[in-house]
C-alpha positions in Angstrom: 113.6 103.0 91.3 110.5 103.7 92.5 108.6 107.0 94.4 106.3 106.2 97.4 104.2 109.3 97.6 103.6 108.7 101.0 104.4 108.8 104.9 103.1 105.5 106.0 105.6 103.7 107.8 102.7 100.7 106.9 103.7 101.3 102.9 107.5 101.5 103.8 107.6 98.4 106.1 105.8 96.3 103.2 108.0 97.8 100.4 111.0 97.0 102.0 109.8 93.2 101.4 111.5 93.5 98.5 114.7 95.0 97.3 113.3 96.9 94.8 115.0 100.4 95.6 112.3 103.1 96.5 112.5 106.9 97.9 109.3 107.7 100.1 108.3 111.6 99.0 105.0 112.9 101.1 102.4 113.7 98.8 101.0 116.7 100.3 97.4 116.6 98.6 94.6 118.1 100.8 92.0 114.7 100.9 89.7 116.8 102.1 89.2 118.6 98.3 87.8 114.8 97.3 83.5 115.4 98.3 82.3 111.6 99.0 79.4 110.8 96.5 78.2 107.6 96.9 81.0 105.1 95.5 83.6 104.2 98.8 85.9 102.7 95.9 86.1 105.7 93.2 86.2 108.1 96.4 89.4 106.0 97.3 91.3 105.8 93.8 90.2 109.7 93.4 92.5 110.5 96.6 95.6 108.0 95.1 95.2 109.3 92.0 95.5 113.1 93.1 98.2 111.8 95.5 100.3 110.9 92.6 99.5 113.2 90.8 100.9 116.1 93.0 104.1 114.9 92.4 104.2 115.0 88.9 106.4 117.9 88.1 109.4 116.6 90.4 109.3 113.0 89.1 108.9 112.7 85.2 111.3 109.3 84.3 110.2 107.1 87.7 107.0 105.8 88.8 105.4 107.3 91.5 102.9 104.7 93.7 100.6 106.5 95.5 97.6 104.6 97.2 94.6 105.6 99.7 92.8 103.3 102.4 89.1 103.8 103.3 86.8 102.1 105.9 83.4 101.7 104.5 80.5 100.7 106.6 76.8 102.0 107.8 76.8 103.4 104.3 79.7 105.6 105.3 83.3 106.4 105.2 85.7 106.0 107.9 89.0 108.0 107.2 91.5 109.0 110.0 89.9 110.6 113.2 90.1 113.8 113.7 90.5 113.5 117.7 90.5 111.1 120.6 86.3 111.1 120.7 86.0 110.7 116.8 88.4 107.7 117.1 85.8 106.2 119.8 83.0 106.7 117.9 84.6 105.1 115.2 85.4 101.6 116.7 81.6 102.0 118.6 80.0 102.1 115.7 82.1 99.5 113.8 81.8 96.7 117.0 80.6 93.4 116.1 79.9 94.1 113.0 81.7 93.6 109.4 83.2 96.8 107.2 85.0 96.5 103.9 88.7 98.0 104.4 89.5 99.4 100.7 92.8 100.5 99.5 93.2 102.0 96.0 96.7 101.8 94.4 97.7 104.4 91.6 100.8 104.4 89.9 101.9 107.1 87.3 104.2 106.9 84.6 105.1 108.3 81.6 101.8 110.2 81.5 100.1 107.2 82.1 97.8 105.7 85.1 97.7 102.4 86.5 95.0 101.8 88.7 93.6 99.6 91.0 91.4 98.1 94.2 91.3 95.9 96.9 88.6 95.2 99.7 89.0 92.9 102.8 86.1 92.4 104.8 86.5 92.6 109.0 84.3 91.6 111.2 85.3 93.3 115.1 84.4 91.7 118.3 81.7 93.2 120.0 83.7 96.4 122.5 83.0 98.1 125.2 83.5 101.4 126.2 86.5 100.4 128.4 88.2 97.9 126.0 88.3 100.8 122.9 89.9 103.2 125.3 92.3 100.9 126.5 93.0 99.9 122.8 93.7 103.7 122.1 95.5 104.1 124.7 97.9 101.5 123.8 98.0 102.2 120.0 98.9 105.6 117.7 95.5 105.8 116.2 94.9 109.2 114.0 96.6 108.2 110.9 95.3 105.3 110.8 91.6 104.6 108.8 89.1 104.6 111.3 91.1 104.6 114.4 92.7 100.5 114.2 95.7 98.6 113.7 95.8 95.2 111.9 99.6 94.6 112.6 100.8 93.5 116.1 98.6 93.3 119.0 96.4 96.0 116.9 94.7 92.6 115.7 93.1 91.7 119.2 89.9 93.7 118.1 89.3 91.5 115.2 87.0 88.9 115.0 87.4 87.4 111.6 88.8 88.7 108.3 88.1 87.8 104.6 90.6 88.8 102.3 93.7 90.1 102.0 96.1 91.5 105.5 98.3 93.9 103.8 95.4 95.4 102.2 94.4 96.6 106.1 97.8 97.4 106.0 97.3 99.9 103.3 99.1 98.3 100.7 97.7 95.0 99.2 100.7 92.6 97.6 98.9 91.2 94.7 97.6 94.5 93.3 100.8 96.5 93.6 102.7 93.1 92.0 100.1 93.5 88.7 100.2 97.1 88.4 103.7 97.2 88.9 104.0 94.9 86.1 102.3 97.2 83.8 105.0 99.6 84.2 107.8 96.7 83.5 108.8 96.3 87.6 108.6 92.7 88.6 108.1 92.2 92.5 109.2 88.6 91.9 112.5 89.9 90.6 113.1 91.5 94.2 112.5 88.7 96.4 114.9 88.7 99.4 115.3 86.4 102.1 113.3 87.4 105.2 114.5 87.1 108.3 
């Protein structure tokens, strides 16, 4: 058993790869407490870290997996817009150009942490102001980092990617397989057929 401290249907939908049994809980932590410094990928394990952490009075004997995707590029962060014109300048400023997509996994367990990072580089076809508000228009953008979809047609933005898809997802398989180990879940032990 295993506690997702999140909403993402993105975290569910990958999860339920596996028949490992899991109860999604929202987490409930403010991100806006966490003040960017200057590091994209301590600001992200800082939010999945106090994301687990805020459940840890309910959940003492299960692991809770929290984790926390960023956009980093211009030598900024992109989180989710706030509104229809910040998710526009978003995807204008991030056109034909690469940005690193990190997503920091925690887990806690026994009064122990587990944590970890992943980046995937993306590189966007150059957009015009049409083409991004058609793409919002078509797609549920403002809980997503920086505006975008990877999964479905979401993808027709993207140009080229180097590294890992579910990581853009918001929850990279390879990272949550080795942390899970450390707290004695195996995700080969869960394999199920897919359809």
């Amino acid at each position: 058993m295993l506690i997702l401290a999140s909403k993402s249907p993105r975290r569910k939908e990958i999860l339920e790869f596996f028949s490992l049994k899991f109860k999604c809980v929202e987490s409930n932590f403010d991100e806006t407490k966490i003040k960017f410094v200057k590091d994209p990928k301590l600001y992200a394990l800082e939010i999945a870290l106090n994301k687990a952490k805020a459940l840890d009075g309910k959940y003492k004997d299960i692991p809770i997996l929290a984790a926390d995707t960023i956009v980093w590029a211009n030598k900024k962060v992109y989180t989710k817009p706030k509104n229809a014109k910040d998710a526009f300048k978003m995807l204008n400023e991030l056109s034909n150009t690469y940005h690193s997509v990190f997503t920091a996994i925690c887990i806690k367990y026994n009064e122990k942490i587990y944590q970890d990072i992943e980046e995937t580089k993306i590189l966007f076809h150059a957009l015009d102001e049409k083409q991004i508000k058609t793409y919002h228009n078509s797609f549920y953008y403002s809980d997503k980092a920086a505006g975008y979809a990877i999964q479905k047609a979401g993808s027709i933005i993207i140009k080229n990617m180097i590294g890992c898809y579910y990581n853009v997802m918001g929850l990279p398989i390879n990272t949550l397989k080795n942390l899970l180990l450390k707290v004695g879940i195996d995700l080969w032990d869960y394999l199920k057929p897919q359809a």
